[in-house]
C-alpha positions as CSV (number, residue, x, y, z in Angstrom):
1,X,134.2,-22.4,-27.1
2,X,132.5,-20.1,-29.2
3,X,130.6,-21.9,-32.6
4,X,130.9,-20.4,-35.9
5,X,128.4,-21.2,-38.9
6,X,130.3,-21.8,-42.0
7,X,128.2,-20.2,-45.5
8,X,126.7,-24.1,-46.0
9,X,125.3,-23.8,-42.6
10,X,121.9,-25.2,-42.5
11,X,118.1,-24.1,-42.3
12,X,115.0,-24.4,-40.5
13,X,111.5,-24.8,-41.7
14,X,108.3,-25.0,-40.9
15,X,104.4,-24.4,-41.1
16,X,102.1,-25.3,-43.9
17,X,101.2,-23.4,-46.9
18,X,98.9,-23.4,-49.8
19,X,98.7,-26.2,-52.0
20,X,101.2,-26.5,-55.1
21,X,103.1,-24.2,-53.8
22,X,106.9,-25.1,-52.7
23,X,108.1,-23.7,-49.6
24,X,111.5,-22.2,-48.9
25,X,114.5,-22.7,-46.1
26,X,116.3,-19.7,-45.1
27,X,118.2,-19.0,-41.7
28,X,116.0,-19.1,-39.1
29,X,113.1,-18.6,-40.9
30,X,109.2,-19.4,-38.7
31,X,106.6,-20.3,-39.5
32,X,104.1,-18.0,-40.4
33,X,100.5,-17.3,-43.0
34,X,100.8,-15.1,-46.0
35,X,100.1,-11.8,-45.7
36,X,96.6,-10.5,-47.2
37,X,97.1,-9.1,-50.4
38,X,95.2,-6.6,-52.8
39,X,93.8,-7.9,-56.0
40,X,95.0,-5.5,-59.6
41,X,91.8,-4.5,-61.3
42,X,93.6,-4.4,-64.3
43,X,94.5,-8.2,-64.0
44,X,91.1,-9.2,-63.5
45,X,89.7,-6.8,-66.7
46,X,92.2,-8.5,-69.1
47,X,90.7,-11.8,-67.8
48,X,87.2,-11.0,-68.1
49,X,88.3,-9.1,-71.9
50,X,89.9,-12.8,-72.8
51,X,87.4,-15.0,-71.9
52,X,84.4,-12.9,-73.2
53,X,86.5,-12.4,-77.0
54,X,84.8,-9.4,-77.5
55,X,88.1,-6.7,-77.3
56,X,90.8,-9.7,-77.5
57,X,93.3,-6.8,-78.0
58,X,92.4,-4.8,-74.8
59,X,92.7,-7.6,-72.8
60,X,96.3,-8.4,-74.3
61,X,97.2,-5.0,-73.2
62,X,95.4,-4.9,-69.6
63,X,97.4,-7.9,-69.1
64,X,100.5,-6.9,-69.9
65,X,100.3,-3.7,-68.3
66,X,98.6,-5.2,-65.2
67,X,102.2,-7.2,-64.4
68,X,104.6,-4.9,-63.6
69,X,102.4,-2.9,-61.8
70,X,101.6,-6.2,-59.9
71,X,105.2,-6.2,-59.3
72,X,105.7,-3.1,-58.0
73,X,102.5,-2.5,-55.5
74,X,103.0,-6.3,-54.7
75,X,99.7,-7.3,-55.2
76,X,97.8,-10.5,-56.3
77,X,96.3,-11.5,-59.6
78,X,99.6,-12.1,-61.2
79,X,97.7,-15.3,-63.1
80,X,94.6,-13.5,-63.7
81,X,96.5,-11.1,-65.9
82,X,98.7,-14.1,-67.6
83,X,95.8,-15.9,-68.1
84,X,93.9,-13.2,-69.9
85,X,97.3,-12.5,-71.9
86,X,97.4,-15.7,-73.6
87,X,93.4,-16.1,-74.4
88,X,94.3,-12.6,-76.1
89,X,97.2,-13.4,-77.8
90,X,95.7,-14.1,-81.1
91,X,94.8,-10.6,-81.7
92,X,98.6,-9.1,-81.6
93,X,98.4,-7.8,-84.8
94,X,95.6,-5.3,-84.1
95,X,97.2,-4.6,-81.1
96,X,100.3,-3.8,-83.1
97,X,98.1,-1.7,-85.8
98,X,96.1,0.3,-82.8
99,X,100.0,0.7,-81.8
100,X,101.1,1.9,-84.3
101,X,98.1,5.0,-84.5
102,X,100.1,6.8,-81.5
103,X,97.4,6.4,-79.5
104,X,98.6,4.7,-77.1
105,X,102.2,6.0,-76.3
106,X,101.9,5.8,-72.6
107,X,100.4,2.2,-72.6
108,X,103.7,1.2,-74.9
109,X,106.3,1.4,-72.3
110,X,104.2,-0.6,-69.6
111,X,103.6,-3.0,-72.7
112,X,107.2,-3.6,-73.2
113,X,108.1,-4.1,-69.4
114,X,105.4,-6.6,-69.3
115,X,106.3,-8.7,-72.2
116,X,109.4,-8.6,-70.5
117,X,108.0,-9.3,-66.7
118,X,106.0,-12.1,-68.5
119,X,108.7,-13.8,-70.3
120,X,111.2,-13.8,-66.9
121,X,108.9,-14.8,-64.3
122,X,108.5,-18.3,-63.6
123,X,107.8,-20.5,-60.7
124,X,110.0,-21.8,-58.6
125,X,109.5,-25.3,-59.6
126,X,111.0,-24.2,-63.0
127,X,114.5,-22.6,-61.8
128,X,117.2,-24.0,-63.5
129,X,121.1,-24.0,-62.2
130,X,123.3,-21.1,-63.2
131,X,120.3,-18.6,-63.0
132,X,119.8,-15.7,-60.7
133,X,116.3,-14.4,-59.2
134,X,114.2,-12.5,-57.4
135,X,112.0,-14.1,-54.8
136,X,109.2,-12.0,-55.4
137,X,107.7,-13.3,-51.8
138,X,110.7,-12.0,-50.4
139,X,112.5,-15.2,-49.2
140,X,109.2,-15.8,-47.0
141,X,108.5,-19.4,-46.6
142,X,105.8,-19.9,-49.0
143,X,107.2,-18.6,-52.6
144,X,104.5,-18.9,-55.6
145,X,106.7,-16.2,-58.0
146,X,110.3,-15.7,-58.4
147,X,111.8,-13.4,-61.6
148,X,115.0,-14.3,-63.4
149,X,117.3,-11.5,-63.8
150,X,120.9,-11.1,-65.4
151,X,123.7,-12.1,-62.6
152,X,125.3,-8.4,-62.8
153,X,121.9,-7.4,-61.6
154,X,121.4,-7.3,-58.0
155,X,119.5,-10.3,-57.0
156,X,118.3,-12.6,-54.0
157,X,119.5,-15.8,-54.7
158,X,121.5,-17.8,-57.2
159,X,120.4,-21.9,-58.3
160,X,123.3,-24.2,-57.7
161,X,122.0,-27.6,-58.8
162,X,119.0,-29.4,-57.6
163,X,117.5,-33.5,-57.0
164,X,114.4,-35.4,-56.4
165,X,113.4,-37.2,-53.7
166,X,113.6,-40.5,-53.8
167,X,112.9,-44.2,-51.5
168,X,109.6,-42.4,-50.6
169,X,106.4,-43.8,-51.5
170,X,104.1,-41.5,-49.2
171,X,104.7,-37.7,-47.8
172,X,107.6,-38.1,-45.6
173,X,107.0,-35.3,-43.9
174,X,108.4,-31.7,-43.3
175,X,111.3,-33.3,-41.2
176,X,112.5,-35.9,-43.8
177,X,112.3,-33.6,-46.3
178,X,114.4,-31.1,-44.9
179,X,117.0,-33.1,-43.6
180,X,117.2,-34.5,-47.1
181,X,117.8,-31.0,-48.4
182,X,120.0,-29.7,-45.8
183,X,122.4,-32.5,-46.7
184,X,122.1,-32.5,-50.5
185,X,122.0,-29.3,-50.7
186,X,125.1,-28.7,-48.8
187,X,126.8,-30.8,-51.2
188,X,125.4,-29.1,-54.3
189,X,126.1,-25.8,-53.3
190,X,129.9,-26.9,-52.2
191,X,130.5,-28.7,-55.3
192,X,129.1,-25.4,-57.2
193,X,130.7,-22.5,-55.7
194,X,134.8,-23.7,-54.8
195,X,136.0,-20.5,-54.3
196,X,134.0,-19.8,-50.9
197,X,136.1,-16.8,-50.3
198,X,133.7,-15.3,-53.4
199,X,130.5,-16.1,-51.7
200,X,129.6,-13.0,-49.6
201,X,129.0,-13.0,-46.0
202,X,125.5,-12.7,-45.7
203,X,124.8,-15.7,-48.5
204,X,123.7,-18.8,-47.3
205,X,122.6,-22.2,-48.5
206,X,118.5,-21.9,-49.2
207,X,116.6,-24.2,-51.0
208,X,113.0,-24.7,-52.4
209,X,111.0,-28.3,-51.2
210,X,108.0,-29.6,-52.9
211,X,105.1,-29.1,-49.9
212,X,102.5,-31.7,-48.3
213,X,100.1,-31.0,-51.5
214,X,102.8,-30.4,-54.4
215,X,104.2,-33.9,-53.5
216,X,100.5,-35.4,-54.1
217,X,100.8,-33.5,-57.5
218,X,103.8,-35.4,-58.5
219,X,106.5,-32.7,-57.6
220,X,109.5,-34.2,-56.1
221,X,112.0,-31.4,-57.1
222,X,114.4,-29.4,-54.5
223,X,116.1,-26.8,-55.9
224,X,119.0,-26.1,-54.2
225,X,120.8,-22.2,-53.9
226,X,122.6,-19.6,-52.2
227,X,120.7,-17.0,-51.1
228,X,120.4,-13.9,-49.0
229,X,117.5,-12.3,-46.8
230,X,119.3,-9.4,-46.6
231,X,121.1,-6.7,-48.9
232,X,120.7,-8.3,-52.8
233,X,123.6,-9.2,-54.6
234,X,125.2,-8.8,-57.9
235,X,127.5,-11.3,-59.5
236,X,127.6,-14.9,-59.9
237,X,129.2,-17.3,-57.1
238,X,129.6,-20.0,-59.5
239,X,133.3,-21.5,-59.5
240,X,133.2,-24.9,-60.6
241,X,134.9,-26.8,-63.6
242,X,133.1,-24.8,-65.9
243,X,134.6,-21.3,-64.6
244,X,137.7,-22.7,-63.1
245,X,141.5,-23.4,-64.9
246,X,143.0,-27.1,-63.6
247,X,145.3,-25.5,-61.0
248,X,142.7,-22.8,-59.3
249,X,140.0,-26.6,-58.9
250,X,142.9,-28.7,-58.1
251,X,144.1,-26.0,-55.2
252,X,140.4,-25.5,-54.0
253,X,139.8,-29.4,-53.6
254,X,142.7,-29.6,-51.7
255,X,142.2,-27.2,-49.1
256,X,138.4,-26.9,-48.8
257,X,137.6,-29.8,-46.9
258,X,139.8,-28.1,-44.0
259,X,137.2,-25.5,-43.8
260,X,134.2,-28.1,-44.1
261,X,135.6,-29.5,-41.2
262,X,136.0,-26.6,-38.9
263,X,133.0,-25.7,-39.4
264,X,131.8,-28.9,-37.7
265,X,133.3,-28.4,-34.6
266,X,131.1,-29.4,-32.0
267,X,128.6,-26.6,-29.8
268,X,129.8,-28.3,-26.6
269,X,132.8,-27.6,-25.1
270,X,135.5,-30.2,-24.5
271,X,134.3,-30.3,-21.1
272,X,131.0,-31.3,-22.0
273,X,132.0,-33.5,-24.7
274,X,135.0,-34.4,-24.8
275,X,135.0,-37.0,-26.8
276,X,133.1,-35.6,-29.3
277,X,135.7,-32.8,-29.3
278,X,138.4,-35.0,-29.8
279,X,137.2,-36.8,-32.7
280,X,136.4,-33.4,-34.2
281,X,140.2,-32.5,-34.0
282,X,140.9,-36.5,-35.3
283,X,138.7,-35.1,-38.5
284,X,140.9,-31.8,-38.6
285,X,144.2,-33.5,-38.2
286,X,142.8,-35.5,-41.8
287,X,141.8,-33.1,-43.6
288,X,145.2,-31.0,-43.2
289,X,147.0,-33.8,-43.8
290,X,145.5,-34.4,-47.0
291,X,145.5,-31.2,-48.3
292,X,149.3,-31.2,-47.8
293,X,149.5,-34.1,-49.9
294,X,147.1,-33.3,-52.2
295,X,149.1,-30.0,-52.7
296,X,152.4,-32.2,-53.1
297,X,151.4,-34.1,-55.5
298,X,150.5,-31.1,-58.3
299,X,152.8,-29.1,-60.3
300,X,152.0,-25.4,-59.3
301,X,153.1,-23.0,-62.4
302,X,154.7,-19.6,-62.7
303,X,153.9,-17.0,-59.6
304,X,152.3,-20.1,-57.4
305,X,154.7,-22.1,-56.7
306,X,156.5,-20.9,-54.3
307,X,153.5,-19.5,-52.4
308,X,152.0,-23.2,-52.4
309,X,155.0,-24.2,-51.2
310,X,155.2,-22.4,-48.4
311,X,151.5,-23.4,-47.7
312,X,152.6,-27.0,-48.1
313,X,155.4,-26.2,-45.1
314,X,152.8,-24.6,-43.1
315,X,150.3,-27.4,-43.0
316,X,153.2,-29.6,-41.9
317,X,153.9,-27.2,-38.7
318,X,149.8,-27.3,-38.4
319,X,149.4,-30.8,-38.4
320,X,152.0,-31.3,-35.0
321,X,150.0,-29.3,-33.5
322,X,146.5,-30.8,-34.6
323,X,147.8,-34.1,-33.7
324,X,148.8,-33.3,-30.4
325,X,145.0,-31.4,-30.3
326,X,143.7,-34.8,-31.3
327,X,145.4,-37.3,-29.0
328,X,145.0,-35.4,-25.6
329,X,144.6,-37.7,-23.1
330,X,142.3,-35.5,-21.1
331,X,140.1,-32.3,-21.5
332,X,143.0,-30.7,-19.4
333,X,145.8,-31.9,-21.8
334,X,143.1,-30.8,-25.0
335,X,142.2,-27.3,-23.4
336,X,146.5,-27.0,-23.3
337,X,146.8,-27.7,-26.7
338,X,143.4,-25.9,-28.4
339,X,145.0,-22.6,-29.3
340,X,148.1,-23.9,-30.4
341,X,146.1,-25.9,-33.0
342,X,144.3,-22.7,-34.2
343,X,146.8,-20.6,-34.3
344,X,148.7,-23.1,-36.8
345,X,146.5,-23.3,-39.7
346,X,147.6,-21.0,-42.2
347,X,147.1,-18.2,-44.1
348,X,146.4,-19.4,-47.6
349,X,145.6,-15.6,-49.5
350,X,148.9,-15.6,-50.7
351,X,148.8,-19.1,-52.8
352,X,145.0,-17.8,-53.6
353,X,146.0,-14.6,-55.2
354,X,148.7,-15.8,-56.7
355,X,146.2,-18.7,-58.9
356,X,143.8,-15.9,-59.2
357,X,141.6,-17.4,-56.5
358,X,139.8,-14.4,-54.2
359,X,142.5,-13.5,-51.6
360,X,140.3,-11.7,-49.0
361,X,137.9,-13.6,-47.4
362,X,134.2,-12.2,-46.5
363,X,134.1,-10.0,-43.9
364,X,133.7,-11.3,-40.3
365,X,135.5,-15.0,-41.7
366,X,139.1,-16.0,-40.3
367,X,141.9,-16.0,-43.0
368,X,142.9,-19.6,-42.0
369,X,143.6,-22.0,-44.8
């Protein structure tokens, strides 16, 4: 039987990168070095102008005008020129006065956009939950610079939540740590975005992990968000409590886990594993027979309720044939009752729509409940 990843799927890891620096999970990212970039000249001026304290001004403005252009010829010095920024920074009032001569009208623009680059960039380490950014290495696995933007904006990836790692004395290694995060993670990003009809097609759970030499820093910190490699994004995923009335969170706890769950269904065939199969369908079977409860026991206002009704009627019908699915006494009697056990879940848009929920999944996803 074919296998489907679900948009909580997990990710793989690997290599080593340079110290401090967290490194990032992303679908079937490989391990791989960084690629060799140029130094900005401009950067490494408004260091050498800050430390020497001769022009304290003209390295203010190297700096500021070295960042975006580090931005957009993605090159290195990025910390040269923020470095030589702040040993500056006590002369912005005669950079404002040489400003203000008109002399240097082309210089201004570049000086705004780099205030502006300055103040938004941060390390990864810093994200916080709710903000949007740019992975200014691209989503590769070793990310030193990422650039919070608006949500509207098009981005790459969007914070959900995050933990520390914990019951670990010592490095556990790449392995542990991953594991970890796939699991958290999966959990954070479910509990942050209910409405996973919203989450595009090609967003996927991603995460940041402190590396072998950040974790003998101190850092214990994964960041946990969804994230793209792909086409960026605009608009927020976030549909949690804080977005969400009581009836659209009740409805989307209720009917969630049966998409957790198929999602889970095993890469062997019954066949091959049968029992593994059938305990699979045992899960299934569960879950729709607790969203039908969980449905039944909620009093659906206005426009819903008869569409959650009819849901609730559905599920009922689904979970005869899930149960049949999930006692099958052999991989002959399962195989006879498989697509009857698909073909019963239902189509939950119309009990969506009417809450307010998305009623269209992303494309390429099935329609089922």
């Amino acid at each position: 039987m074919p296998y489907t990843a679900g948009p909580y799927a997990g990710t793989r890891l690997g290599g080593a990168g340079p110290a401090g620096a967290p490194y990032a999970g992303a679908p079937g990212s490989a391990p791989y070095g960084l690629p060799r970039r140029t130094t900005n000249g401009l950067a490494v001026a408004s260091l050498v102008a800050g430390i020497v304290c001769c022009l304290p001004p003209l390295g203010l403005v190297l700096g500021l005008v070295a960042l975006p252009q580090i931005r957009k010829r993605d090159q290195a010095g990025k910390g040269l020129a923020v470095t030589g920024i702040v040993l500056s920074a006590v002369s912005c009032l005669l950079l404002v006065i040489g400003l203000a001569t008109g002399g240097f009208s082309s210089a201004w623009s570049d000086f705004k956009e780099g205030v502006d680059e300055a103040s938004r960039s941060k390390s990864p380490f810093s994200l916080r939950t709710g903000q949007c950014f740019i992975d200014d290495g691209k989503l590769e696995e070793y990310t030193t610079d990422v650039t919070i933007v608006d949500c509207d904006r098009p981005h790459d990836g969007e914070v959900t939540g995050g933990f520390k790692v914990t019951g670990h004395d010592k490095w556990p290694g790449e392995d542990a740590i991953e594991t970890i995060a796939d699991k958290r993670c999966e959990t954070v990003n479910a509990a942050y975005a209910l409405d996973t009809w919203a989450v595009p097609q090609d967003v996927w759970l991603y995460y940041y992990l402190p590396s072998s030499q950040s974790w003998r820093l101190g850092d214990r910190t994964v960041t946990c968000a969804f994230a793209t490699e792909k086409k960026p994004f605009s608009g927020s995923v976030r549909s949690d409590a804080t977005t969400l009335t009581a009836d659209q969170e009740h409805f989307l706890k209720a009917v969630n886990p049966i998409e957790t769950v198929t999602y889970r269904e095993p890469e062997g065939d019954p066949d091959e594993d049968f029992t593994g199969n059938k305990a699979w369908s045992g899960e299934m079977l569960a879950a729709i027979d607790k969203a039908r409860a969980d449905l039944g026991q909620h009093y659906w206002p206005g426009a819903s309720t008869t569409p959650v009704a009819e849901l609730r009627q559905e599920l009922g019908a689904a979970s005869k044939k899930w149960r049949e699915l999930a006692t099958a006494s052999d991989v002959d009697a399962y195989w006879d009752a498989y697509d009857a056990a698909w073909d019963a879940l239902p189509d939950s848009a119309d009990a969506r729509t009417a809450l307010g929920l998305t009623g269209t999944p992303p494309e390429g996803e099935g329609t089922s409940a």
